[in-house]
C-alpha positions as MATLAB code, in Angstrom:
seq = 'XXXXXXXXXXXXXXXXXXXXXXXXXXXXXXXXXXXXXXXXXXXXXXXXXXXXXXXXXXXXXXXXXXXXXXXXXXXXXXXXXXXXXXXXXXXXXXXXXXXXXXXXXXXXXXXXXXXXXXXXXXXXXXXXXXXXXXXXXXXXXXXXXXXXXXXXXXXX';
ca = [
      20.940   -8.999    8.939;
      17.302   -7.953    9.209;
      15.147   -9.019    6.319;
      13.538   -7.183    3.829;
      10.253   -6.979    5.591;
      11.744   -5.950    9.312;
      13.147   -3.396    7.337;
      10.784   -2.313    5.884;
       8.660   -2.378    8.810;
      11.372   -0.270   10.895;
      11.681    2.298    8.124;
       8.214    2.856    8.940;
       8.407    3.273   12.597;
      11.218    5.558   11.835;
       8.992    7.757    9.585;
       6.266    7.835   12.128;
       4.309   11.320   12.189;
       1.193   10.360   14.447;
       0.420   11.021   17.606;
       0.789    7.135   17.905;
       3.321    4.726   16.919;
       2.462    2.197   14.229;
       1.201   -1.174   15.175;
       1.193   -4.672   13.013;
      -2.275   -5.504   12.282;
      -2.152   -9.495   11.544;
      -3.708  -10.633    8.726;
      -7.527  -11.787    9.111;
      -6.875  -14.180    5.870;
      -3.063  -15.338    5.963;
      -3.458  -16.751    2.440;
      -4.839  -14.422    0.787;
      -4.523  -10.864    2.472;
      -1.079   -9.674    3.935;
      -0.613   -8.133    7.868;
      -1.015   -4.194    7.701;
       1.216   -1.812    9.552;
      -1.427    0.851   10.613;
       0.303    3.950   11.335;
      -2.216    7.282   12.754;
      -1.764   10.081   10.495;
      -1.195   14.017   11.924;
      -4.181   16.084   10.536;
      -2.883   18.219    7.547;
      -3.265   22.412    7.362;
      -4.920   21.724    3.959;
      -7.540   18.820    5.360;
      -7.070   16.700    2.668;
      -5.295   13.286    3.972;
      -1.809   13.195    4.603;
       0.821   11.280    2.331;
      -0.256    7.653    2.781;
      -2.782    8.142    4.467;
      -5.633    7.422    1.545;
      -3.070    4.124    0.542;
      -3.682    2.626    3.932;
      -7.765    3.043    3.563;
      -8.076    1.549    0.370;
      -5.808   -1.220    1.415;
      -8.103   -1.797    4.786;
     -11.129   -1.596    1.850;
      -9.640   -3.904   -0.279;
      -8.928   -6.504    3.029;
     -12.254   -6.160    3.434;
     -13.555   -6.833    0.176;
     -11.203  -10.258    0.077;
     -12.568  -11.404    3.329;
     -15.973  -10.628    2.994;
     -15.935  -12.300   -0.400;
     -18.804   -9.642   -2.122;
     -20.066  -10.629   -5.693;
     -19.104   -7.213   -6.956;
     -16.134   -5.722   -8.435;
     -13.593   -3.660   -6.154;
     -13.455   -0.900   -8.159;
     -12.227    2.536   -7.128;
     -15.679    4.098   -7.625;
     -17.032    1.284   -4.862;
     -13.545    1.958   -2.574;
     -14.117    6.094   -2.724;
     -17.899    5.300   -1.468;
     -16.795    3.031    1.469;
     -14.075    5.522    2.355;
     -16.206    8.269    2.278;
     -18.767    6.588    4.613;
     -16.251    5.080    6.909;
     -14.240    8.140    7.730;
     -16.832   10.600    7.668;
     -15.336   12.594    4.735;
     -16.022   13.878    1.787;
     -15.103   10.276   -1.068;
     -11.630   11.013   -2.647;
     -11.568   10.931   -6.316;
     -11.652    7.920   -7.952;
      -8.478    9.048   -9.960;
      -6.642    8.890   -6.788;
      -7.700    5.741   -5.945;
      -6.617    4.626   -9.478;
      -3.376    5.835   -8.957;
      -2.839    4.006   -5.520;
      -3.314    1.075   -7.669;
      -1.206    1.978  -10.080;
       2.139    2.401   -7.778;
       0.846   -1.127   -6.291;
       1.563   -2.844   -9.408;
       3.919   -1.584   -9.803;
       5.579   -2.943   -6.801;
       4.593   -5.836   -7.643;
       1.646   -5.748   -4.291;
      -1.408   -6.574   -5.732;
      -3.034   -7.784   -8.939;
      -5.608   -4.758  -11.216;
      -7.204   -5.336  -13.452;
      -8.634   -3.231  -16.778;
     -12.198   -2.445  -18.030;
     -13.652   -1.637  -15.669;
     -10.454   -0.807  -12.775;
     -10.564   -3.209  -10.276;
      -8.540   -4.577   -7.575;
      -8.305   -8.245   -7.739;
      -6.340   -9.519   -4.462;
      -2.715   -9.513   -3.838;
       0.309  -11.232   -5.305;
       2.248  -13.742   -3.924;
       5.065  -10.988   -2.978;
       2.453   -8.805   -1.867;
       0.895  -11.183    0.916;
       4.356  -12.525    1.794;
       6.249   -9.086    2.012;
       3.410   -6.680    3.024;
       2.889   -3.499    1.397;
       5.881   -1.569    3.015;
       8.309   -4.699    2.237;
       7.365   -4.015   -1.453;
       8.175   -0.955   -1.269;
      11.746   -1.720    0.298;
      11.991   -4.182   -2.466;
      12.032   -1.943   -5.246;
      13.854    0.463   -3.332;
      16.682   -1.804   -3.052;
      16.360   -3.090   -6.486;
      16.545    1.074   -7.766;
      19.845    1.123   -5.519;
      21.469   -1.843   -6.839;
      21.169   -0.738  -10.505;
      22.231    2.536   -9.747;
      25.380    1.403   -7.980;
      25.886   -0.901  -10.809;
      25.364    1.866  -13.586;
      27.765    3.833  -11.495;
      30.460    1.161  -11.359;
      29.877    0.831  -15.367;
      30.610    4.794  -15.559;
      33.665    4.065  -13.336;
      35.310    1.764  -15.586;
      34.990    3.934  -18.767;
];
């Protein structure tokens, strides 16, 4: 049986709407920073970026920010700037970015903190599972109480 992370990692190669399939980018910092699957994105009719698209820059941002080791906080004002520059777009709300974080603790990826918002590095799941295998995690863990609240219901 595959583990969580191949899964994970084939659910994404699955899902695939680029020109290009997705490619494992190993980790610069094993430790501390967990391997990236970098997927290309199709261009939307709308121009703004394409579902997961802005997740997977502010995750490269945040990489970079752990490696790099800078004496400043990675806040989403600081990730919108670097995004903005490095893509040649117009910076996407910090609100966005804020929510990105959000839905990562919330799968238990990486470690925010409060006043001001900042990104602080990754958890221990986070670096060992990667940000899709997180994802799968919870996933699973949603369809094992669900089967279990349905097997309550059964018994009634």
């Amino acid at each position: 049986m595959p583990t969580l992370e191949e899964r994970a990692r084939m659910a994404v190669l699955s899902k695939s709407s680029g020109p290009v399939a997705p490619r494992v980018e190993e980790s610069p910092l094993p430790d501390a920073v967990p391997a990236t699957i970098v997927r290309t994105f199709t261009p939307t009719n709308t121009g703004r970026a394409a579902p997961g698209e802005l997740e997977l820059w502010v995750k490269q941002h945040c990489d970079i920010w752990l490696v790099e080791k800078y004496p400043f906080p990675c806040t989403p004002a600081w990730l919108s700037e670097e995004i903005g520059k490095t893509q040649g777009i117009k910076p996407p709300s910090v609100g966005a970015i804020s929510a990105v974080f959000e839905r990562w603790v919330k799968i238990d990826f990486a470690s925010i903190a409060k006043k001001p918002t900042r990104f602080e590095g990754y958890t221990s799941n986070g670096i060992t599972l990667g940000l899709e295998g997180c994802k799968a995690k919870l996933k699973a863990k949603r369809r094992a109480a669900e089967a279990a609240a349905g097997r309550r219901i059964g018994r009634g």
